[in-house]
C-alpha positions as CSV (number, residue, x, y, z in Angstrom):
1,X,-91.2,56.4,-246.4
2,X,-89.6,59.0,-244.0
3,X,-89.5,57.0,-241.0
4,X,-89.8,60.1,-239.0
5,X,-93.0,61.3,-240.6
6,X,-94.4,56.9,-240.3
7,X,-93.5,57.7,-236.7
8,X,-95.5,60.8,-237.0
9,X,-98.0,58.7,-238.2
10,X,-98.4,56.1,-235.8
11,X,-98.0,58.7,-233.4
12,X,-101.1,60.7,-234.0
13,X,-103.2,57.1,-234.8
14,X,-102.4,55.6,-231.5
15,X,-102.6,59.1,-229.6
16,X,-105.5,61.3,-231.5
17,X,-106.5,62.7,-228.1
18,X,-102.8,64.4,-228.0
19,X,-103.3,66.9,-230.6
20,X,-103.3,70.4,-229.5
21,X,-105.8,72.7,-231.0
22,X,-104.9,75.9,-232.5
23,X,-106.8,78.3,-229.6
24,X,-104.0,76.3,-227.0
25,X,-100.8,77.9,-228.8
26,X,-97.5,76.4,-229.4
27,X,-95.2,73.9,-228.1
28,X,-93.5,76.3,-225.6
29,X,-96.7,78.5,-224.8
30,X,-97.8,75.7,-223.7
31,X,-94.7,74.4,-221.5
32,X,-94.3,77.9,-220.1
33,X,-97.6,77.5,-218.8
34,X,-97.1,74.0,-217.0
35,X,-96.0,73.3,-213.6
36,X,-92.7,71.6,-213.0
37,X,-94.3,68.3,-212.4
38,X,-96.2,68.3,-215.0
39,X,-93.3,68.5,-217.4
40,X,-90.9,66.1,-216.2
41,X,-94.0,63.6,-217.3
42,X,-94.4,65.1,-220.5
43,X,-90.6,64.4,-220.7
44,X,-90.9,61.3,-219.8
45,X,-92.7,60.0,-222.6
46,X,-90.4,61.5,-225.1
47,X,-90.8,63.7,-228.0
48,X,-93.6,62.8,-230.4
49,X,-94.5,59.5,-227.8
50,X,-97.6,60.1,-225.9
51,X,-97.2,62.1,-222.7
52,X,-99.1,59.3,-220.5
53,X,-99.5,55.5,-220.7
54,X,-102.3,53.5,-219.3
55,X,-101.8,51.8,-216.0
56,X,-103.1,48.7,-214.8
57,X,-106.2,49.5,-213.0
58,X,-107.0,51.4,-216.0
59,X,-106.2,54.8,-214.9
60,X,-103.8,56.7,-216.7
61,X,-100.3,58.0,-215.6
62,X,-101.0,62.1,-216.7
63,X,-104.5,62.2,-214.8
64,X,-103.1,60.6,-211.4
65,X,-100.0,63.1,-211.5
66,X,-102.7,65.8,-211.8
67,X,-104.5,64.4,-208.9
68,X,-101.6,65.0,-207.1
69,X,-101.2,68.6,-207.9
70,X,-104.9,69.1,-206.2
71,X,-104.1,68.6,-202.8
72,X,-101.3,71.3,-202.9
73,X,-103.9,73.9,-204.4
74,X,-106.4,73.0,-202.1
75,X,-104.1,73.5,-199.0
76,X,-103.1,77.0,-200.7
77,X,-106.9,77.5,-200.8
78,X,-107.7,76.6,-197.2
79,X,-104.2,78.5,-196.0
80,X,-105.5,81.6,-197.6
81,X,-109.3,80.9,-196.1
82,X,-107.3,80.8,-192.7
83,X,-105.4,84.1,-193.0
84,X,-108.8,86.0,-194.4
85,X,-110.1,84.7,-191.4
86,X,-107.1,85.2,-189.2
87,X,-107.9,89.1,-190.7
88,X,-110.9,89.3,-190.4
89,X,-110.7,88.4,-186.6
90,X,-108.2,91.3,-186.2
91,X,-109.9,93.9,-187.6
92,X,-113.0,92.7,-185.3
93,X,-110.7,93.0,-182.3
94,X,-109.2,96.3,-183.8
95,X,-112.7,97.5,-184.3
96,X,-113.9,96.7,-180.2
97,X,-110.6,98.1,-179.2
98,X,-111.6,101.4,-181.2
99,X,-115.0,101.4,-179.6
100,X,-113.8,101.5,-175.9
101,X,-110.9,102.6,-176.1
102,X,-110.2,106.6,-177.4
103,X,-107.7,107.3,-181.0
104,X,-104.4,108.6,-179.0
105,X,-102.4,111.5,-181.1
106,X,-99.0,109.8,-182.0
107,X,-96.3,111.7,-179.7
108,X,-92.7,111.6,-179.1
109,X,-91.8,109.7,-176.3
110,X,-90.3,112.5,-174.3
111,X,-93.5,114.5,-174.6
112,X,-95.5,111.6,-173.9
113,X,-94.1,111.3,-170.5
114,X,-93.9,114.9,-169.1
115,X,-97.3,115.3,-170.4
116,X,-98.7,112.3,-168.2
117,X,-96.3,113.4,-164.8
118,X,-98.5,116.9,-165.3
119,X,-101.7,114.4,-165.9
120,X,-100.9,112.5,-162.4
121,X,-100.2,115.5,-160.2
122,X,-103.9,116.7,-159.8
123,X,-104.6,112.9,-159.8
124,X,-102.3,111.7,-157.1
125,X,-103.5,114.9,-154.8
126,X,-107.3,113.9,-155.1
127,X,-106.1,109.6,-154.0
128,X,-104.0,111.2,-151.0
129,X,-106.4,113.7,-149.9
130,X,-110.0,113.1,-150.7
131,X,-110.1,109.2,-151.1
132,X,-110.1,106.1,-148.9
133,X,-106.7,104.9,-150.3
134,X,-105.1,108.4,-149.1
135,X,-106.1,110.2,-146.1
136,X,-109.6,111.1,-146.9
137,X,-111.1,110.4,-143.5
138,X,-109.2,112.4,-141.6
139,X,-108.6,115.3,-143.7
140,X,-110.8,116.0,-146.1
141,X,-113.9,114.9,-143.4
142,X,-111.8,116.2,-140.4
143,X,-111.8,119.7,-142.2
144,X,-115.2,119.6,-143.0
145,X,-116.7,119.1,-139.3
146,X,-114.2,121.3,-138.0
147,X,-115.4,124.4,-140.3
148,X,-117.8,123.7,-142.0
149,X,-120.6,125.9,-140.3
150,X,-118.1,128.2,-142.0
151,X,-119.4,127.5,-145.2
152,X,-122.9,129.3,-145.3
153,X,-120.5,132.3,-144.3
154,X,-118.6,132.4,-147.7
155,X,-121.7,131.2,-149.5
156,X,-123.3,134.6,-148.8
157,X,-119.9,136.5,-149.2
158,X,-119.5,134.8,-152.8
159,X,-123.0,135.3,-153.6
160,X,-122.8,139.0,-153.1
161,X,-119.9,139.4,-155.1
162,X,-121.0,137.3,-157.9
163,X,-124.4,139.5,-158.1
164,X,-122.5,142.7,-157.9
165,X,-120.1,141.9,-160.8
166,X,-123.0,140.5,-162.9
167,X,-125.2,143.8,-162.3
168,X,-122.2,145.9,-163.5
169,X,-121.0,144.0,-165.9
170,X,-117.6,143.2,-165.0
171,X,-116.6,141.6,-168.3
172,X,-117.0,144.4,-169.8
173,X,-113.7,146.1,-167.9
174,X,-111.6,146.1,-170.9
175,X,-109.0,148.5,-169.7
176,X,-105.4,147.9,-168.0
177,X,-106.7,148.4,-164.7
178,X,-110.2,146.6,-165.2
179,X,-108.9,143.4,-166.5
180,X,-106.4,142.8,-163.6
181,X,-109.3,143.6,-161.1
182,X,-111.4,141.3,-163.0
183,X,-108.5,138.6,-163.0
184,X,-107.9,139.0,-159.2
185,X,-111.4,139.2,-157.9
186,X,-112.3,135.7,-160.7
187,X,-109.3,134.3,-158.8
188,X,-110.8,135.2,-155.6
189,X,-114.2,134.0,-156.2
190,X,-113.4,130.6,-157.7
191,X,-110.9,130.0,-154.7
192,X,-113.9,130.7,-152.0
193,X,-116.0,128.0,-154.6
194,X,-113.4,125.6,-153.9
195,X,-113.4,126.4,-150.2
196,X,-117.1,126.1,-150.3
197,X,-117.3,122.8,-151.6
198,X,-114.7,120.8,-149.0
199,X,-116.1,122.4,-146.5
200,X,-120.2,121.2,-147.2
201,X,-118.7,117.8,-148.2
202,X,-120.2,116.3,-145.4
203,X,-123.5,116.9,-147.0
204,X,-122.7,117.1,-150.7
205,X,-121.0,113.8,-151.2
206,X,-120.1,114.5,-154.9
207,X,-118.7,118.0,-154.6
208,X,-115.0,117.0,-154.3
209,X,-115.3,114.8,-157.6
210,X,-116.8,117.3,-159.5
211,X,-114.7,119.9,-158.1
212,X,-111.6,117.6,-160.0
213,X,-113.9,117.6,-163.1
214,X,-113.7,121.1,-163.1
215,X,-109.8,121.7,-162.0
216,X,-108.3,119.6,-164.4
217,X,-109.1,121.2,-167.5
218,X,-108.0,124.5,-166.1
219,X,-104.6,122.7,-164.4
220,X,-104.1,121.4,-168.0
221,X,-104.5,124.9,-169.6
222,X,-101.9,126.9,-167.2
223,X,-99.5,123.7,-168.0
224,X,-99.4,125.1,-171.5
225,X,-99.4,128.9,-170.4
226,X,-96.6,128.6,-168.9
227,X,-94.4,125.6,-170.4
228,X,-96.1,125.4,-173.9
229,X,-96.6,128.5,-175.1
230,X,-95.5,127.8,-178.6
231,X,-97.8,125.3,-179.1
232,X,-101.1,126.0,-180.6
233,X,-104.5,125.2,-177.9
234,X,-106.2,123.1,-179.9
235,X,-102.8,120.7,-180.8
236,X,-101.5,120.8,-177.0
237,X,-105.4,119.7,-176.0
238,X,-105.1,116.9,-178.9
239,X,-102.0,116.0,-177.6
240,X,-103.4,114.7,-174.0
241,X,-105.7,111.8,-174.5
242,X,-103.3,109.0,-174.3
243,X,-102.0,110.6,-171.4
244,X,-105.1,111.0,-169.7
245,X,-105.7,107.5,-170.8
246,X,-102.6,106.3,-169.3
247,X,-103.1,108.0,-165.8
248,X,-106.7,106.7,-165.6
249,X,-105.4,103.5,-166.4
250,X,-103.2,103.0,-164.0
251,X,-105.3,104.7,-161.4
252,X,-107.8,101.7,-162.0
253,X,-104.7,99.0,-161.9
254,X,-103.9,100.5,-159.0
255,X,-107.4,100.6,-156.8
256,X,-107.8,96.7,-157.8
257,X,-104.5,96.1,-156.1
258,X,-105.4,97.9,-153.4
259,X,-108.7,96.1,-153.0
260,X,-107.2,92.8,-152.9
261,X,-104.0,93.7,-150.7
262,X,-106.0,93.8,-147.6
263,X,-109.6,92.7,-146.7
264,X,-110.6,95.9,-144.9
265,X,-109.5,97.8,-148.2
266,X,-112.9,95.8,-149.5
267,X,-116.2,97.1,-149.7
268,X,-119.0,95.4,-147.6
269,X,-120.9,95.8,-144.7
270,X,-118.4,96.2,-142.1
271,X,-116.3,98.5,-143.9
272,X,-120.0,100.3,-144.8
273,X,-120.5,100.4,-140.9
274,X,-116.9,101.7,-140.3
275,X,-116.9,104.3,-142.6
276,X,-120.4,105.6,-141.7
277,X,-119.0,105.6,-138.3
278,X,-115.7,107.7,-139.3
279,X,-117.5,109.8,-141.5
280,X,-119.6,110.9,-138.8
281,X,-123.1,110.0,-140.4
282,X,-126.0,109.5,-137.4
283,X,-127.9,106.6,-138.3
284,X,-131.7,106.6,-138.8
285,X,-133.9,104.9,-136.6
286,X,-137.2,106.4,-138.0
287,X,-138.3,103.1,-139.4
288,X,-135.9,100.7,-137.2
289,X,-136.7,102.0,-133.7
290,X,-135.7,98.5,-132.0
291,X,-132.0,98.9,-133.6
292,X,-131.4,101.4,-131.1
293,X,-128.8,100.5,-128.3
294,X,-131.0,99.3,-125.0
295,X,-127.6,101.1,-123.1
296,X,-129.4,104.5,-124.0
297,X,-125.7,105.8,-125.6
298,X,-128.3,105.9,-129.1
299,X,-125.9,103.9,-131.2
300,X,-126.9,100.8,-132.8
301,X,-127.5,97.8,-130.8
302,X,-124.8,96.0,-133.4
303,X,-121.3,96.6,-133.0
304,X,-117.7,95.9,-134.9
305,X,-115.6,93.2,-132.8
306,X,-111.7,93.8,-133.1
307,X,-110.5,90.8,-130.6
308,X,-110.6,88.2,-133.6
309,X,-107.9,89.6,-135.2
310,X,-110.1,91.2,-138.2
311,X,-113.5,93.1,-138.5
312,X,-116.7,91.3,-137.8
313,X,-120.3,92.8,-137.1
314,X,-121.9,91.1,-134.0
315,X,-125.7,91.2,-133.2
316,X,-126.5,90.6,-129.7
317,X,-129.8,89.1,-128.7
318,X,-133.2,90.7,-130.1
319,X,-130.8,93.1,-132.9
320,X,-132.0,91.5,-136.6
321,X,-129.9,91.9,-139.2
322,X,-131.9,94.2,-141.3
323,X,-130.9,97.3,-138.2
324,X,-127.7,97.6,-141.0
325,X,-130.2,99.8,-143.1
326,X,-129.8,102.5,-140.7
327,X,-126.9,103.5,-142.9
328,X,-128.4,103.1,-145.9
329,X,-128.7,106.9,-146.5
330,X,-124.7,107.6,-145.4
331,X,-122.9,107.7,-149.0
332,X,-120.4,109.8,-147.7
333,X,-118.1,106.8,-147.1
334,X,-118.9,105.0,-150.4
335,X,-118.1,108.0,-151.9
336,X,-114.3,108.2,-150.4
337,X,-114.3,104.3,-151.1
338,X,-115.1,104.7,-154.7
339,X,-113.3,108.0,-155.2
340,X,-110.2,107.1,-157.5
341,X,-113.0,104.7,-159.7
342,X,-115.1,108.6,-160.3
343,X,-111.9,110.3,-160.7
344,X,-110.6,107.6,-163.6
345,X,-114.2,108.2,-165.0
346,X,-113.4,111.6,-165.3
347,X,-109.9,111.1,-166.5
348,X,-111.6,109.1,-169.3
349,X,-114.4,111.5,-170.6
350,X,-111.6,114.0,-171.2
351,X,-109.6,111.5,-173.1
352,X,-112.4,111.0,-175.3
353,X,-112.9,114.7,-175.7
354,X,-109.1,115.4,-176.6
355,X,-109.1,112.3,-179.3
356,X,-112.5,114.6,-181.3
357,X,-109.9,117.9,-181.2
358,X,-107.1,115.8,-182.5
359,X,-105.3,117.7,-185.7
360,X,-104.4,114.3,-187.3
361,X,-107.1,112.1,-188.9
362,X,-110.8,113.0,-188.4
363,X,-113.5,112.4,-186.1
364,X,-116.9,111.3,-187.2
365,X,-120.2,111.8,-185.6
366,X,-120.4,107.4,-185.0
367,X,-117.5,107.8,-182.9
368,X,-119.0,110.5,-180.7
369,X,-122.1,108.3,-180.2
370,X,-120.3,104.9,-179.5
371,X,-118.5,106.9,-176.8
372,X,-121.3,108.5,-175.7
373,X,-123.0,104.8,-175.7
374,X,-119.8,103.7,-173.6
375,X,-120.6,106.7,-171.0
376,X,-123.9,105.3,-170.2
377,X,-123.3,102.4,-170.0
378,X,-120.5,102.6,-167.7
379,X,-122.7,104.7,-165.7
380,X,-125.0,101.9,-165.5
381,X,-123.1,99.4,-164.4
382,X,-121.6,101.9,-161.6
383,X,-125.4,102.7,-160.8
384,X,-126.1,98.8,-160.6
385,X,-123.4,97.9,-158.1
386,X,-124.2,100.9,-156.2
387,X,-127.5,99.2,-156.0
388,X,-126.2,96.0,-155.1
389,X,-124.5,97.8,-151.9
390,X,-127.8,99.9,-150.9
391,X,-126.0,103.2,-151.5
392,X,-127.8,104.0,-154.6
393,X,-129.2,107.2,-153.5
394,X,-126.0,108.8,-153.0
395,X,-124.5,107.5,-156.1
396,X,-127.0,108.2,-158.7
397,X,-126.6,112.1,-158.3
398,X,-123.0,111.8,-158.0
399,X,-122.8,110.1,-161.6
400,X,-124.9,112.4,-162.8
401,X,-123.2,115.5,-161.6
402,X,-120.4,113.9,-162.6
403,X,-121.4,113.6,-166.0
404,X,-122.4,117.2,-166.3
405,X,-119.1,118.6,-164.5
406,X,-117.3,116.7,-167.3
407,X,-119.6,118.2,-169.6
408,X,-118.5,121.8,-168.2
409,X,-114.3,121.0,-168.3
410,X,-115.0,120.3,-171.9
411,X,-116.5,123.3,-172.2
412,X,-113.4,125.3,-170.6
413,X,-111.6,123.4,-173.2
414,X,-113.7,124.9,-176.2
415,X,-113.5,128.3,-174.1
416,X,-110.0,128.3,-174.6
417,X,-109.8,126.5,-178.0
418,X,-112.3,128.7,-179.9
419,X,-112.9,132.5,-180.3
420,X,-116.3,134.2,-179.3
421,X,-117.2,134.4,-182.4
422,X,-116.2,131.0,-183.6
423,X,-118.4,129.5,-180.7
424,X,-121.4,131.4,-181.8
425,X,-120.7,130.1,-185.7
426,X,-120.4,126.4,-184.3
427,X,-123.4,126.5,-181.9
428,X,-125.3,127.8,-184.7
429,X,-124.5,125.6,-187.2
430,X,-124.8,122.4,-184.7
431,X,-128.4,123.8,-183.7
432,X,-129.4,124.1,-187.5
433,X,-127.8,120.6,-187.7
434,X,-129.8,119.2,-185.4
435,X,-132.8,120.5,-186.7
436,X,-132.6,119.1,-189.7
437,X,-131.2,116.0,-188.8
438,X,-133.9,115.0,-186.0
439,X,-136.5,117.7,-186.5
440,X,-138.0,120.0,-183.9
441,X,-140.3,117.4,-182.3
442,X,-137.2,116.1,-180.5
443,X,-136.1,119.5,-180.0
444,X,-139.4,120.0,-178.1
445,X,-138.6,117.2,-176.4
446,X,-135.4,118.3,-174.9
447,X,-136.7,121.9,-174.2
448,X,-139.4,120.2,-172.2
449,X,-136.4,118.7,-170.4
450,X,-134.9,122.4,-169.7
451,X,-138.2,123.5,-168.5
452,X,-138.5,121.1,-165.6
453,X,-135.1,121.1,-164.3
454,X,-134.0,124.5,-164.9
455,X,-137.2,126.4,-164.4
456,X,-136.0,128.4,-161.1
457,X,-132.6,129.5,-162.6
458,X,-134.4,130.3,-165.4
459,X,-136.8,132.4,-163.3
460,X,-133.6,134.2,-161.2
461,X,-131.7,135.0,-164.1
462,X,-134.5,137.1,-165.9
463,X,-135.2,138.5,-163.0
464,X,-130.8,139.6,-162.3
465,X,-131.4,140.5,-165.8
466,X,-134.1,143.2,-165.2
467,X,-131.6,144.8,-162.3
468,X,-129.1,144.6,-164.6
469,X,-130.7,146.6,-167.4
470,X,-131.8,149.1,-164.8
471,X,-128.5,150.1,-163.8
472,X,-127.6,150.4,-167.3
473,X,-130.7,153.0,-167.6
474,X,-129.3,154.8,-164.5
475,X,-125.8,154.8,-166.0
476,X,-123.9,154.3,-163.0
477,X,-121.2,152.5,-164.7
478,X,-119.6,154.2,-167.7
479,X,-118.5,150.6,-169.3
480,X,-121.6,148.6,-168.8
481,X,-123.5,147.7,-172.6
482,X,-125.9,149.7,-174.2
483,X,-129.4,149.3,-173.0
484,X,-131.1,148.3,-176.6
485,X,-129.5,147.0,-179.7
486,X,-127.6,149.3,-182.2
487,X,-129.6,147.9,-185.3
488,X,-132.8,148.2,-183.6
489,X,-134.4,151.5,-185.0
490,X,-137.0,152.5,-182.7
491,X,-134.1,152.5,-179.9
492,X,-136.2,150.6,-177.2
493,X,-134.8,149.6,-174.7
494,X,-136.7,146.7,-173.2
495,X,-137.0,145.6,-169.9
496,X,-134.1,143.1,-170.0
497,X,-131.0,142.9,-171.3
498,X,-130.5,142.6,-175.3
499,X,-129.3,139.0,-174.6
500,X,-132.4,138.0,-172.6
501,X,-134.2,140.0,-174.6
502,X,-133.3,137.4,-177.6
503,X,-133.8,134.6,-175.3
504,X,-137.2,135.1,-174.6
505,X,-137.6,136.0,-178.3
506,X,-136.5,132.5,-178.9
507,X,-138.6,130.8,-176.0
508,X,-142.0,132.5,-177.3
509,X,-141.1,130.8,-180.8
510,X,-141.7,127.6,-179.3
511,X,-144.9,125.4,-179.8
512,X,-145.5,126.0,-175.6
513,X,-148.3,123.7,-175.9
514,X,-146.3,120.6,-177.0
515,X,-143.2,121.8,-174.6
516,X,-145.2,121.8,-172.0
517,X,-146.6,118.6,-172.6
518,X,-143.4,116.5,-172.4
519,X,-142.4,119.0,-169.8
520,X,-145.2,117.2,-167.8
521,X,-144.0,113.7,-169.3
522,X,-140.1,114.3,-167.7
523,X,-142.3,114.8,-164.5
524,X,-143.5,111.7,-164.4
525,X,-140.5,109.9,-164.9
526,X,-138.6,111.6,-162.8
């Protein structure tokens, strides 16, 4: 007997569980296939042997050293499990980050920089001059009570002007000579607007903020006239949301460490009572006529007291605490307080606006409504601590001014980005958008909205449009437009202008009765 094939034998007797079916492959499939460990047992039993042997407890030697192998898997398991997770968490945060904060346009250092000095000039003129941190209350209110019975005076000059160039149709002045009258007498005009403005600020609280919301764009623009001319508009406007971004957040960095440096620099009800006071706002004693000062100098029978080394109201006998609603109406102070918070605001929307104009990557419609989600609800929170103060009045028409001022510099933006006839393409396509998107019961909803707010202006402009069509009639002006529309065949000209003539076209299309009817429901809530 071959010893080797009695070994064999025995072998396979004493060890049937050891053979290896056909489906596992051979000898060195199979070793390929194992893990180190597992073949320095197999080793150890030797060829032909059995590859485990039975230990005392009954176990055997193979299974325990596969045991072993487990934990090791099940850490690889539960190290993977902690990366997914560790990914997961990142792309949440990435995701938040996304959602407040606007997609920047990658930029070369260099560019970066100069772009946000040119950012922070109009920026660090509005802190100096027009806010509490600068020296708002005695220039920019100092200027105001000086001249500003001036104001009404340029109002009416301005208002002339503007009704004489619309009735003649100044933008129609296409020659060499027309277009630099028309460039001086724009430049004219818009300087006597921003005249206007500081000098009623007294009054209009939130003229100066939204006089930055409209500025800036049109700072920005003449940047690129004159040291970017190269560049195409729509790139060079892509190019300045992280700056933007940048100056407004350090603008806000910089407020909160002037709040904290000093407890004057703090908002409360002596600094409301000082700033009333500097700001030159009367207090109202219509329904606190016992806060009145029994000295008969009509100031409040409550004071400021210096002497302690800081500010501290004191109430002398029979003067409540509730005579500090007397200033209640006087935002003009909160409004220099909270100036460089508005002006970050703005700083921000237009950051937002750049990042949808951006050449790299695209911009989808969610994005536009989380920030437009954002907007709001930073307003809100503005709105509430407003609230908190009791200067709420004041506030709420500034934000929403704000809002549409912001609305406007993104406007000049398109203006300057897009041709006439490209802005006429894209308004109609996002009207026909809309229209199928949400249908024209919201539609009716919003004109119902445009009727109660802008009825008047609607109302004047018709009427400036009538004049204007009847000095095209006369023709007194060889450049004005034609009185009726070239591919209208009877050749009527109507009582307006072809454009209003449209526009009222337009408005007669509507369903008036349900217009009307939520015209009457924005009534109500407002």
């Amino acid at each position: 007997m071959n010893p080797l094939g009695k070994s064999k034998s025995s072998d396979s007797k004493e060890s049937p569980s050891e053979s290896i079916p056909p489906s596992q492959g051979n000898f060195f499939t199979n070793r390929l296939g194992m893990g180190k460990q597992e073949r320095d047992v197999q080793e150890e039993g030797g060829l032909g042997c059995s590859s485990y042997t039975m230990m005392k407890d009954g176990t055997n030697e193979k299974s325990k050293q596969q045991e072993e192998l487990k934990p090791s898997a099940s850490k690889t398991n539960d190290d993977d499990l902690e990366i997914a997770s560790k990914g997961s968490g990142v792309l949440v945060l990435k995701r938040m980050v996304s959602f407040v904060l606007p997609k920047i346009e990658p930029l070369p250092w260099t560019t970066f920089f100069c772009l946000s000095v040119w950012c922070a000039m109009p920026a660090a003129v509005y802190i100096l001059l027009f806010t509490q941190m600068g020296f708002g209350e005695s220039f920019y209110y100092a200027l105001s009570h000086e001249f500003g019975g001036y104001a009404y005076m340029f109002a009416g000059a301005l208002g002339i002007s503007g009704f004489f160039f619309f009735i003649f149709d100044i933008d129609e002045w296409n020659s060499t000579l027309g277009n630099i009258f028309r460039f001086l007498s724009v430049s004219a005009m818009f300087s006597v607007f921003v005249l206007i403005v500081i000098l009623v600020s007294n009054e209009v609280t939130f003229g100066i903020i939204t006089l930055f919301a409209l500025l800036i764009p049109l700072w920005l623009l003449m940047v690129m006239s004159l040291f970017y001319r190269g560049k195409d508009t729509r790139t060079f406007v892509s190019w300045l949301s992280g700056p933007l971004l940048l100056i407004s957040l350090l603008t806000t960095l910089s407020f909160i460490i002037w709040v904290l440096s000093d407890y004057s620099n703090e908002w409360n009800r002596v600094t409301e009572v000082e700033a009333a006071q500097q700001t030159g706002c009367a207090a109202n004693f219509e329904k606190y006529p016992n806060c009145i000062s029994e000295d008969g100098s009509g100031d409040t029978c409550f004071y400021v007291d210096y002497s302690g080394g800081w500010q501290e109201l004191v109430f002398p006998e029979n003067c409540d605490k509730t005579c500090l609603n007397v200033y209640d109406a006087c935002s003009n102070g909160f409004m220099l307080w909270a100036g460089p918070v508005l002006m970050c605001l703005s700083m921000l929307f237009l950051s937002f606006f750049c990042t949808f104009l951006r050449t790299e990557g695209s911009t989808s419609e969610k994005d536009m409504f989380n920030f437009g989600k954002l907007w709001f609800f930073v307003l809100f929170i503005m709105w509430a601590s407003a609230s908190l103060s009791g200067t709420a009045a004041g506030v709420t028409s500034s934000l929403l001014t704000l809002t549409m001022a912001n609305l406007v510099g993104s406007a000049i933006f398109l203006s300057a980005i897009f041709s006439k006839e490209e802005r006429s393409q894209s308004h109609e396509a996002v009207l026909a958008r809309i229209r199928e998107k949400y249908g024209d019961n919201n539609l009716d909803v919003a004109r119902g909205l445009l009727v109660v707010t802008c009825s008047p202006i609607l109302v004047a402009y018709f009427c400036l449009s009538s004049i204007n069509q009847l000095v095209r009639r006369i023709g007194i002006n060889p450049c004005s437009r034609p009185t009726y529309e070239m591919s209208d065949p009877d050749k009527n000209a109507g009582v307006v202008t072809v454009r209003a003539k449209k526009q009222l076209t337009k408005m007669r299309s509507w369903d008036r009765a349900k217009v009307l009817t939520y015209a009457i429901y924005w009534g109500i809530a407002f």
